[in-house]
Residue frames as qw, qx, qy, qz and C-alpha x, y, z in Angstrom:
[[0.373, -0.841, 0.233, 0.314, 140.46, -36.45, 242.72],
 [0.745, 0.600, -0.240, 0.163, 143.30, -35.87, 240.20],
 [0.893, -0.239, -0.154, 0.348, 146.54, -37.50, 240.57],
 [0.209, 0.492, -0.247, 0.808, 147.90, -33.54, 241.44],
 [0.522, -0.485, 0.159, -0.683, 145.55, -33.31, 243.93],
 [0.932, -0.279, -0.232, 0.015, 146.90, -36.79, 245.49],
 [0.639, 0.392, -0.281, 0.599, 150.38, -36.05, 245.30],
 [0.180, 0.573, -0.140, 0.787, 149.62, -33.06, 247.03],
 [0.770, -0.515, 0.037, -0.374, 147.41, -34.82, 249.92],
 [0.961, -0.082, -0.211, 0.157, 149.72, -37.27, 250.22],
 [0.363, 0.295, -0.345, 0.814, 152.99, -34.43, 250.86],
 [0.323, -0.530, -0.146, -0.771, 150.64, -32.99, 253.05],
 [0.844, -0.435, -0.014, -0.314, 149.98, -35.57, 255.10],
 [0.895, -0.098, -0.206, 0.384, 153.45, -37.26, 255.44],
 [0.104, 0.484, -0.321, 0.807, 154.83, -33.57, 256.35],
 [0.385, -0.542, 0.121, -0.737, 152.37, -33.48, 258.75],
 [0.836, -0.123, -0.533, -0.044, 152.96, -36.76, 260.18],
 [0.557, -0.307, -0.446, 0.629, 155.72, -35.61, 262.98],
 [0.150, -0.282, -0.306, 0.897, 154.78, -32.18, 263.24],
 [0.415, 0.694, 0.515, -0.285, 151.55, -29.93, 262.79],
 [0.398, 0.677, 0.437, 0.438, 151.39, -27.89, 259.84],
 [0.336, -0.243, -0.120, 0.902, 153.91, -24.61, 260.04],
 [0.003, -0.275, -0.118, 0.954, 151.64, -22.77, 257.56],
 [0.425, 0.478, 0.760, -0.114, 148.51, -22.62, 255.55],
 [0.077, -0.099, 0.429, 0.895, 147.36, -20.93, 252.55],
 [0.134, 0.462, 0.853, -0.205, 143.70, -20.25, 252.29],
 [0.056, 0.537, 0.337, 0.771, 140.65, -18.07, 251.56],
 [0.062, -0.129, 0.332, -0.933, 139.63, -14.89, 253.38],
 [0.163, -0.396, -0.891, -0.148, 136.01, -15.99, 254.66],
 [0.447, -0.844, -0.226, -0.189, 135.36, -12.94, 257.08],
 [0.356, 0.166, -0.418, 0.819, 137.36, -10.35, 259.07],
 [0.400, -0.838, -0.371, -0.011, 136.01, -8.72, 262.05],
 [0.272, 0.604, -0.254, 0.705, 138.71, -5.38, 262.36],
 [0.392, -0.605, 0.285, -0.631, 137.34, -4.58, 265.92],
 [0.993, -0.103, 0.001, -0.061, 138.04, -8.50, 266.90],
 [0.014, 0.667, -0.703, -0.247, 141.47, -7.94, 265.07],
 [0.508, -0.052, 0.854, 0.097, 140.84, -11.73, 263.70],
 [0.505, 0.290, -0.482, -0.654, 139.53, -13.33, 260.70],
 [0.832, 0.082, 0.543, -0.076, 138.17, -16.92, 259.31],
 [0.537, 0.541, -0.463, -0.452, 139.90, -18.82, 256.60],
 [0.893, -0.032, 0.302, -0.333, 139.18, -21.58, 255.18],
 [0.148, 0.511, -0.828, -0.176, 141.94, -24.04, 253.74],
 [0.389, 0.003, -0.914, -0.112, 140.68, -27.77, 251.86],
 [0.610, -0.468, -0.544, -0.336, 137.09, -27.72, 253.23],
 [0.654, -0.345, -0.523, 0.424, 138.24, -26.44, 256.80],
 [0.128, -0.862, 0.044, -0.488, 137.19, -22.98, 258.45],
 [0.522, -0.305, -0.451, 0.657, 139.61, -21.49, 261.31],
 [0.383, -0.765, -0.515, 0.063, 138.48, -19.43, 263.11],
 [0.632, -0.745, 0.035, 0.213, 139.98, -16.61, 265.32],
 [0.836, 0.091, 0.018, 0.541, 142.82, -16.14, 263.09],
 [0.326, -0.801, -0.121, 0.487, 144.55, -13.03, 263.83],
 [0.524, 0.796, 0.048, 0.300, 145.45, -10.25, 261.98],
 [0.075, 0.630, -0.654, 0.412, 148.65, -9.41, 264.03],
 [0.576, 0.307, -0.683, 0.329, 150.85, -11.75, 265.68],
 [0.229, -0.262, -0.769, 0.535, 149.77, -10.50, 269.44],
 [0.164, -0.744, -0.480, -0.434, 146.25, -9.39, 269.92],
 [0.311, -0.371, -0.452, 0.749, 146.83, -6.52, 272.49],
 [0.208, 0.866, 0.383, 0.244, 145.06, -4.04, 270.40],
 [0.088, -0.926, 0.127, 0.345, 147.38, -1.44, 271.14],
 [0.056, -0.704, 0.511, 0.490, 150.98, -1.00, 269.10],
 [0.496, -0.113, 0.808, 0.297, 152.01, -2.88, 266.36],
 [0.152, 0.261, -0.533, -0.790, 151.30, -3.80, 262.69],
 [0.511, 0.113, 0.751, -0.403, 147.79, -4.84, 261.46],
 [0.051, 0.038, -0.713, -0.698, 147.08, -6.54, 257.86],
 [0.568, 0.324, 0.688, -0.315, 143.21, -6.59, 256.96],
 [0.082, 0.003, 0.839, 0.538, 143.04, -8.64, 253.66],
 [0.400, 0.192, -0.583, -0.681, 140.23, -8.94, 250.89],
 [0.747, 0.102, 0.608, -0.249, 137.48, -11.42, 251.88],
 [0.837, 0.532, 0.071, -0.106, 137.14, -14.16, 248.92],
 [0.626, 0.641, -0.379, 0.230, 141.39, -13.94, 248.43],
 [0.879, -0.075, -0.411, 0.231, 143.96, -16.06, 249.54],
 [0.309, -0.824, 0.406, -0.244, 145.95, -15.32, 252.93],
 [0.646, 0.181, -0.595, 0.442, 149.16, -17.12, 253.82],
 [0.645, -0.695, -0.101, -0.300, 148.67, -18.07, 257.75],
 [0.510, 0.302, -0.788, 0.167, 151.13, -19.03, 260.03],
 [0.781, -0.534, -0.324, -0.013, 150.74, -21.30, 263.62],
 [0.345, -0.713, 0.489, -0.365, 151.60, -19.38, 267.06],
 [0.271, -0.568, 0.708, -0.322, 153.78, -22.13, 268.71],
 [0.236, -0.014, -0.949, -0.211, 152.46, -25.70, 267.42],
 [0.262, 0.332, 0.670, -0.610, 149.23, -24.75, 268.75],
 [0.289, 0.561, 0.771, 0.089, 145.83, -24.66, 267.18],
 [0.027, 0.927, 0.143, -0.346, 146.01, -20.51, 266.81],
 [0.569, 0.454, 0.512, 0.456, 146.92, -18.66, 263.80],
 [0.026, -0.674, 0.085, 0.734, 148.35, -15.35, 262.57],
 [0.428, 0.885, 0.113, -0.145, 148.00, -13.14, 259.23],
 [0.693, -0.127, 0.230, 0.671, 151.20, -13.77, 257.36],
 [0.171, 0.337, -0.339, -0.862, 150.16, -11.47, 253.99],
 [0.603, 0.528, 0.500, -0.329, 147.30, -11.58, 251.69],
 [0.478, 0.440, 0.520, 0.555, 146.63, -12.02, 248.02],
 [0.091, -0.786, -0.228, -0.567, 144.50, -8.31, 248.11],
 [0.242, 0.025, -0.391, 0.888, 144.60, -5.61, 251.16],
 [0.004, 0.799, 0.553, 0.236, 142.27, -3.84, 252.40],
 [0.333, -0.904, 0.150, -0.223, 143.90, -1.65, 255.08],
 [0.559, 0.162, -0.512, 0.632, 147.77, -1.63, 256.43],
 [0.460, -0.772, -0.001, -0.439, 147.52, -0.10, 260.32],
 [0.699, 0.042, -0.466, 0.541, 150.40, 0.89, 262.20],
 [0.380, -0.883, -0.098, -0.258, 150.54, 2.07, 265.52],
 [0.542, -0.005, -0.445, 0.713, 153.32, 3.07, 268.07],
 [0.174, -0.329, -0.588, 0.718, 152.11, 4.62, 270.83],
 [0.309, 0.618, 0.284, -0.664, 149.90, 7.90, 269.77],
 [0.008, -0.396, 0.634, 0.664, 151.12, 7.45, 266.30],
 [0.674, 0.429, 0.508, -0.321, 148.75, 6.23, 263.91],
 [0.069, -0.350, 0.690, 0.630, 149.35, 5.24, 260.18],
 [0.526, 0.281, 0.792, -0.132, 147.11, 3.74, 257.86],
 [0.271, 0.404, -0.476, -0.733, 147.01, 3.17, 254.10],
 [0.527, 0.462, 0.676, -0.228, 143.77, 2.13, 252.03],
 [0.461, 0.407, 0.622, 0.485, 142.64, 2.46, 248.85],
 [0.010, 0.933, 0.360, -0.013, 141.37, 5.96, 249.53],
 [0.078, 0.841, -0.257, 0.470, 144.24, 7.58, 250.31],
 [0.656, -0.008, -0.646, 0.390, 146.62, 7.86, 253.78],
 [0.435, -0.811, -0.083, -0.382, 145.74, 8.86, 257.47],
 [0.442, 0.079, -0.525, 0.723, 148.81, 9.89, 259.50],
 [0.559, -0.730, -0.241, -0.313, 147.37, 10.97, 263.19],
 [0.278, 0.094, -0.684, 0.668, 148.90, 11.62, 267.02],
 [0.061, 0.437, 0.635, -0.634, 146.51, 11.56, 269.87],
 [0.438, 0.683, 0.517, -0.274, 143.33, 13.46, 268.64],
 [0.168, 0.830, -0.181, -0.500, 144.81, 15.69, 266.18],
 [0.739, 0.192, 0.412, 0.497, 146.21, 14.25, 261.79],
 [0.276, -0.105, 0.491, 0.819, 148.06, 15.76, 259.24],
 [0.095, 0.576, 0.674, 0.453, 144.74, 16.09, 257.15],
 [0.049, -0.794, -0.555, -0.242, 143.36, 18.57, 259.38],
 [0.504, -0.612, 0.051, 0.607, 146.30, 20.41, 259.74],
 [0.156, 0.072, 0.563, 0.808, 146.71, 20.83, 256.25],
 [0.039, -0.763, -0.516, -0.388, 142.77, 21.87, 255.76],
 [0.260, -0.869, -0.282, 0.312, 143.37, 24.49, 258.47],
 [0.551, -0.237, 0.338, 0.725, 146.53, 25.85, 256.56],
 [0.295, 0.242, 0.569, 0.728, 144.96, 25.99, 253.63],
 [0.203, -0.812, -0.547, -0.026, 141.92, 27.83, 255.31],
 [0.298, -0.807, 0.037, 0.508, 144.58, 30.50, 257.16],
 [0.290, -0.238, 0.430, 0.821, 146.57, 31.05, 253.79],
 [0.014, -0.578, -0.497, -0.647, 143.11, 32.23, 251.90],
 [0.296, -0.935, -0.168, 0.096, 142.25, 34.49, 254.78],
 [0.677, -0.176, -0.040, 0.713, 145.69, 35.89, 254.49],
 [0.069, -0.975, -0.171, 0.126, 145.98, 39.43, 254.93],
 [0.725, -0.259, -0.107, 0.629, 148.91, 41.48, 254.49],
 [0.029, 0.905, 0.342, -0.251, 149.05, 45.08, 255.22],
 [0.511, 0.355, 0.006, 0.783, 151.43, 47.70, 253.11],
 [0.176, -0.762, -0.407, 0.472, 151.76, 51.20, 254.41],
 [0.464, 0.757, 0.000, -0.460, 152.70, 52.60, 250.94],
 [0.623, 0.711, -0.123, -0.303, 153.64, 51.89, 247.40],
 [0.609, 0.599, -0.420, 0.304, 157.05, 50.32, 247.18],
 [0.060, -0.544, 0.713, -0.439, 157.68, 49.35, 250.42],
 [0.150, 0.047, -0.979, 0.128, 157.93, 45.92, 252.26],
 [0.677, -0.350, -0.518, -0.389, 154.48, 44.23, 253.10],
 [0.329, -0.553, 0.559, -0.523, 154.30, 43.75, 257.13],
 [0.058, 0.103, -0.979, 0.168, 153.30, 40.70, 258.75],
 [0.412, -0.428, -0.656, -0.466, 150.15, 38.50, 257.41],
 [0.508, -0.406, -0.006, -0.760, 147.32, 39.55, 259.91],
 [0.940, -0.116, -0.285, -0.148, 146.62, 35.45, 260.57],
 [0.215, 0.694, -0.663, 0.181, 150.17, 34.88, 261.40],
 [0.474, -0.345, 0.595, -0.549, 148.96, 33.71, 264.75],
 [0.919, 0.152, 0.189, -0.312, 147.03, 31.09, 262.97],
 [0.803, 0.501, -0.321, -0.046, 149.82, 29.79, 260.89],
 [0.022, -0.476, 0.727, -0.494, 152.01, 29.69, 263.92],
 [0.657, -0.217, 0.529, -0.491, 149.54, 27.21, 265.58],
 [0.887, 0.429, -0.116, -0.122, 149.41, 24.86, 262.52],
 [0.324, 0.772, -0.498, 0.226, 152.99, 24.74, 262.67],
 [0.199, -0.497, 0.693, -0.483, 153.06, 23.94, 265.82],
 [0.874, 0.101, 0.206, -0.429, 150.39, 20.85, 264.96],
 [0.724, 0.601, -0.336, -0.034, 152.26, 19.93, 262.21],
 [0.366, 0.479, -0.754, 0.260, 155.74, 19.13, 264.29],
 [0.597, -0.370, 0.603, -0.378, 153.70, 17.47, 266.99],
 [0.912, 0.267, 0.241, -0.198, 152.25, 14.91, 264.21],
 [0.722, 0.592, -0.219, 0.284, 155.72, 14.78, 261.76],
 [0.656, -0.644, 0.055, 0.389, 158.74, 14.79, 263.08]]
């Protein structure tokens, strides 16, 4: 052991003498998204069960899943043996929810959502009713009437402000 790597057992352990350890720095070993939890391991020690938000209800709230193999800063629920997702070296997924509301940003791209219905496939149906667009003249030089679809572009719309506000 070098005498950095005493120094640093030795603060370690007299911090941790009157109270447990507040937080932990470690490595992503395994995430389990449908668990909401992970495993990292910190100085030859897997934990288990750590959580990727703060209260596992699986419904609302904010949910980091990190990079296996890269470091996560952890912190400890209440001087107890259980553990939350502070932030990660790498990301994989951010996932925020509030009631129907759905967020989530990944390397691919984002996926805004309400109850069954996102933004993506509001926008592919748009773009689907503005190339069917129709619009009828009734002669040469005079205004264009209303697009044929209309109806369709009125329902989008009406998708659109349920999912945006």
């Amino acid at each position: 052991m070098s005498r950095i790597d005493e120094i640093r057992q030795k603060l370690k352990e007299w911090c941790s003498a009157g109270a447990p350890q507040p937080t932990m720095l470690g490595i992503v070993k395994s995430v389990n998204e449908d668990e909401q939890t992970c495993i990292v391991e910190d100085d030859g020690l897997e934990y288990p069960n750590v959580r990727l938000s703060p209260v596992l209800t699986r419904a609302d709230g904010l949910m980091i899943i990190p990079k296996v193999n890269k470091y996560a800063l952890c912190a400890r629920i209440e001087n107890d043996n259980e553990w939350y997702l502070v932030s990660a070296e790498e990301v994989v997924k951010y996932r925020l929810k509030i009631g129907k509301t759905l967020f989530e940003v990944t390397a691919a791209g984002v996926k805004i959502s309400k109850g069954n219905d996102s933004l993506k496939s509001c926008m592919d149906d748009m773009f689907k009713a503005i190339s069917g667009l129709t619009v009828l003249c009734n002669a040469e030089g005079t205004p264009s009437g209303v697009p044929m679809n209309l109806p369709a572009f009125t329902t989008i719309q009406k998708r659109v402000n349920i999912i945006l506000e």
